[in-house]
LONUKOL-700549 format. One record per residue: residue number from 0; chain; x, y, z of N, C-alpha, C, CB in turn. Coordinates in pm, whole numbers. Last residue first. Glycine has a CB too. Layout:
BEGIN
k,c,n.X,n.Y,n.Z,ca.X,ca.Y,ca.Z,c.X,c.Y,c.Z,cb.X,cb.Y,cb.Z
NUM,A,X,Y,Z,X,Y,Z,X,Y,Z,X,Y,Z;
...
END
This chain:
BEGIN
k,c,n.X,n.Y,n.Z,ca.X,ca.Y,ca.Z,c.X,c.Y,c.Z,cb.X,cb.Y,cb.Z
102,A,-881,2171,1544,-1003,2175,1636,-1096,2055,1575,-1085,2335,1633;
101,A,-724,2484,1479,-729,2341,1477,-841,2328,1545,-614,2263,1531;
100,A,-757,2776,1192,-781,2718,1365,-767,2547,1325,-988,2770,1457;
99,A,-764,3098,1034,-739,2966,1055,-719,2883,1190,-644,2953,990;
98,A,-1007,3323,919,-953,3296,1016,-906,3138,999,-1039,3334,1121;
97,A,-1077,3424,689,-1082,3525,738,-1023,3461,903,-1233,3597,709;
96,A,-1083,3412,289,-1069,3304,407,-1029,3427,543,-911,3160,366;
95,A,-1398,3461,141,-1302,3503,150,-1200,3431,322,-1349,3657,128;
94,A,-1616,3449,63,-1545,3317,78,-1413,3368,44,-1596,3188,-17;
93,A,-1827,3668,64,-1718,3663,-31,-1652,3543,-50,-1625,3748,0;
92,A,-1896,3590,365,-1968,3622,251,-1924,3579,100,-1974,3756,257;
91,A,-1612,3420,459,-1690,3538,504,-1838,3519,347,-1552,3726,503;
90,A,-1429,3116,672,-1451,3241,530,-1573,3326,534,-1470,3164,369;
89,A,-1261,2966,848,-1353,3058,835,-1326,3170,704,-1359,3122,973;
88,A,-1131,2610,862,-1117,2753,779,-1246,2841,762,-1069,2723,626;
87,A,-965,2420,1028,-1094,2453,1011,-1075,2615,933,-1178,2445,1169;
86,A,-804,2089,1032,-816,2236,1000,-909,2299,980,-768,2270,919;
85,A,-799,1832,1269,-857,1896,1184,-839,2045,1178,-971,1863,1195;
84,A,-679,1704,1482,-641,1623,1345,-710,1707,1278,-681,1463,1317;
83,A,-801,1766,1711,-702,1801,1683,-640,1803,1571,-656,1764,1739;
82,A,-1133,1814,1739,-1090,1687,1661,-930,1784,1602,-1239,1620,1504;
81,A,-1430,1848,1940,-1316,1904,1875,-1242,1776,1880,-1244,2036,1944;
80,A,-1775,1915,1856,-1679,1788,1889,-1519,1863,1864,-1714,1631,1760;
79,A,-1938,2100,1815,-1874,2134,1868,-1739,2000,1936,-1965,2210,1940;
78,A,-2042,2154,1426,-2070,2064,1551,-1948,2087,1627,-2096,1899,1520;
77,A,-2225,2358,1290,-2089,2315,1354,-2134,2262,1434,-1987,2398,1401;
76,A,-2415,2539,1024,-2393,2439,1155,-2307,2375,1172,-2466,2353,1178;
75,A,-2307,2828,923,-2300,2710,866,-2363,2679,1034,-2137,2647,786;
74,A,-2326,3158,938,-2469,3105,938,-2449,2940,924,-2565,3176,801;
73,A,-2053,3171,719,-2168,3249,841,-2239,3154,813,-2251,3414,830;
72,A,-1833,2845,688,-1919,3038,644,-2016,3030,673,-1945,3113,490;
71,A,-1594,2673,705,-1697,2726,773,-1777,2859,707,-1639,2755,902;
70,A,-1491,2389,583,-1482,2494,526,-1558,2543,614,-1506,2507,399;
69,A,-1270,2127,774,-1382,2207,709,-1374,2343,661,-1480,2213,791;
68,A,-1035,1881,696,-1024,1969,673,-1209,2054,684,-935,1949,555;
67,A,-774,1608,833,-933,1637,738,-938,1818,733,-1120,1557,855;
66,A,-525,1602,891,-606,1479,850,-726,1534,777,-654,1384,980;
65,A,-318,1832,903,-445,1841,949,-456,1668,843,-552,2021,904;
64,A,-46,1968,808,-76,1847,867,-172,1798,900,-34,1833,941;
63,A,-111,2240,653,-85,2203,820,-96,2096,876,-156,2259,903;
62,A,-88,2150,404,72,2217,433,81,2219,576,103,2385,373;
61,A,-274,2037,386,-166,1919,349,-54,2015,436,-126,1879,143;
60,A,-486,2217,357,-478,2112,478,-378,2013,487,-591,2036,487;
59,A,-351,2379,182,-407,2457,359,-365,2347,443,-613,2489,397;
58,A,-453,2232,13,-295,2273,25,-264,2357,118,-238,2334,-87;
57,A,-709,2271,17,-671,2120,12,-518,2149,44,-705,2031,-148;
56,A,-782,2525,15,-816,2422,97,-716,2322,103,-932,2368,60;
55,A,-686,2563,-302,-628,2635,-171,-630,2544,-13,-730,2781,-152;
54,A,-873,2356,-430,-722,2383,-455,-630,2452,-295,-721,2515,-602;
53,A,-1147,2557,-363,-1073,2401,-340,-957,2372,-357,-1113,2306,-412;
52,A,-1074,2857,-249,-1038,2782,-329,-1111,2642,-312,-905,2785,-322;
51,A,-1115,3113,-65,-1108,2977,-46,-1171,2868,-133,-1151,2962,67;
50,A,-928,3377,-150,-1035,3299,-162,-1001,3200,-103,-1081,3273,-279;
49,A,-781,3572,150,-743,3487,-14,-846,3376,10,-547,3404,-45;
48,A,-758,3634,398,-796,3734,271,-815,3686,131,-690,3832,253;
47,A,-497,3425,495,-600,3547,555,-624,3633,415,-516,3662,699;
46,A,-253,3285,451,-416,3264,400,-522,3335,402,-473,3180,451;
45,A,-1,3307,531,-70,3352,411,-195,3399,378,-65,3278,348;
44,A,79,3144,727,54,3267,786,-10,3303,643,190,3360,857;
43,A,55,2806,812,-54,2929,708,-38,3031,737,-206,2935,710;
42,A,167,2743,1069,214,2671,932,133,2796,785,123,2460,932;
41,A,-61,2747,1265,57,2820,1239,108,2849,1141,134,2786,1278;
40,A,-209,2553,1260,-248,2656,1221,-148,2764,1156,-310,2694,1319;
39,A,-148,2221,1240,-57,2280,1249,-101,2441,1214,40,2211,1174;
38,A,-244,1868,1327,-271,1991,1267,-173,2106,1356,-444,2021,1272;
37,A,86,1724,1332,-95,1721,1314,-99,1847,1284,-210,1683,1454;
36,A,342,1686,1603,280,1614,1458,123,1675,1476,286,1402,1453;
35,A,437,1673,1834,439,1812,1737,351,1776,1616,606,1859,1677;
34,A,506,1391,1876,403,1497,1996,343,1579,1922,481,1599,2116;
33,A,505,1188,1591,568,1292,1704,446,1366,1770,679,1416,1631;
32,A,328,987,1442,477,963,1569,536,1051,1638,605,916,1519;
31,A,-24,1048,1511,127,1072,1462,211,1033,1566,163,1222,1425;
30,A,-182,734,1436,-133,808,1542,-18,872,1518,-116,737,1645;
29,A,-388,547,1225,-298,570,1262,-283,711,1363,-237,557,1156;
28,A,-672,371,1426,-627,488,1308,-491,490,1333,-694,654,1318;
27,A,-660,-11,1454,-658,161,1458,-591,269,1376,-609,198,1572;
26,A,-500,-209,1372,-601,-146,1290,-674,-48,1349,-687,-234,1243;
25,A,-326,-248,1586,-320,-258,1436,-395,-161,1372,-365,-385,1387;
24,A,-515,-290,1846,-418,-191,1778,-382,-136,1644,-325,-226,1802;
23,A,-834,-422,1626,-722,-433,1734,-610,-313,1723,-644,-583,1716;
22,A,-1174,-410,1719,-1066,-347,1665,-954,-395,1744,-1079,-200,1664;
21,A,-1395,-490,1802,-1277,-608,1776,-1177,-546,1709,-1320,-740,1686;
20,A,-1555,-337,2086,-1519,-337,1985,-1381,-449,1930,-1507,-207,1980;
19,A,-1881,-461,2285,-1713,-466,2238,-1637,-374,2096,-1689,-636,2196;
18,A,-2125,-416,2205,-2064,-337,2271,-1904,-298,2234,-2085,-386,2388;
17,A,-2187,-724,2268,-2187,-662,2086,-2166,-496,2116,-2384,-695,1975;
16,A,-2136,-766,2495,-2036,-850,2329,-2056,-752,2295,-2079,-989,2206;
15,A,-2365,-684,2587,-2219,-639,2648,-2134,-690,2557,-2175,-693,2797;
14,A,-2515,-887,2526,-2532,-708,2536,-2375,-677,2560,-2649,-635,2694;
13,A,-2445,-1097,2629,-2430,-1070,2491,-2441,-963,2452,-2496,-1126,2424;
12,A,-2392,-1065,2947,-2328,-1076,2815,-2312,-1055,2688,-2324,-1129,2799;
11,A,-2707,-1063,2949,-2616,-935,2989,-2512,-927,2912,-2561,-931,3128;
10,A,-2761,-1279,2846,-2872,-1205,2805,-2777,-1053,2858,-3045,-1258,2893;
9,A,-2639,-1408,3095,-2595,-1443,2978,-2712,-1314,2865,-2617,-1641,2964;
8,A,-2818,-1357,3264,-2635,-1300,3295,-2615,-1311,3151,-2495,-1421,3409;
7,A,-3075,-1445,3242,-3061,-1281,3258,-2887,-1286,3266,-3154,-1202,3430;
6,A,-2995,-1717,3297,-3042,-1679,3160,-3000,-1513,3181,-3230,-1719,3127;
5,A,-2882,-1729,3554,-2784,-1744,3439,-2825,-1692,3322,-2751,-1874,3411;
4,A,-3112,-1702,3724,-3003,-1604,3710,-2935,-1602,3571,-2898,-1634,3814;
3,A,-3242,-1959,3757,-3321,-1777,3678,-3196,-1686,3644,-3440,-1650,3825;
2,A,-3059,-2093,3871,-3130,-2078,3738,-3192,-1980,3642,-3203,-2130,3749;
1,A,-3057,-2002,4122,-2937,-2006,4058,-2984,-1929,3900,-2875,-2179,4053;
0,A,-3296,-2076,4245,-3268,-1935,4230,-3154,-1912,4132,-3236,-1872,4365;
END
């Protein structure tokens, strides 16, 4: 009875390896060093009404600490994953910028 076993454990194992991840600390993403650190909505009281640029964007997403950055307008598909590290910018018809948010 033993016998039969080991093959199916080991056949579990290796499922279960390649599962693993070999990331080590290290090489994880980095992590801001402060609590306060990241995206930062606040930081933009400006932005409301003013195209949304590429240029603008990009100095949206540097000036709120945000790691990445989307552009949203009507009708886009969003995915509802929320991701603290990100600035999200609603713009209108016009691409006109009409709301700022983390997320």
């Amino acid at each position: 009875m033993l016998c039969k076993q080991i093959p199916s454990s080991l056949a579990l194992l290796a499922v279960l390896a390649g599962c693993s991840s070999l990331e080590t600390p290290e090489a994880a993403a980095p992590q801001p060093a402060e609590p306060h650190a990241g995206c930062q909505a606040e930081a933009l009281p400006g932005l409301l009404g003013e195209p949304a640029t590429a240029e603008r964007v990009e100095l949206a997403r540097q000036q709120s600490g945000a790691r990445s950055v989307r552009v949203l307008a009507p009708g886009d598909a969003v995915t509802l994953d929320y991701d603290s590290q990100r600035l999200n910018i609603d713009i209108d018809e016009a691409e006109l910028i009409q709301r700022v948010s983390c997320g």
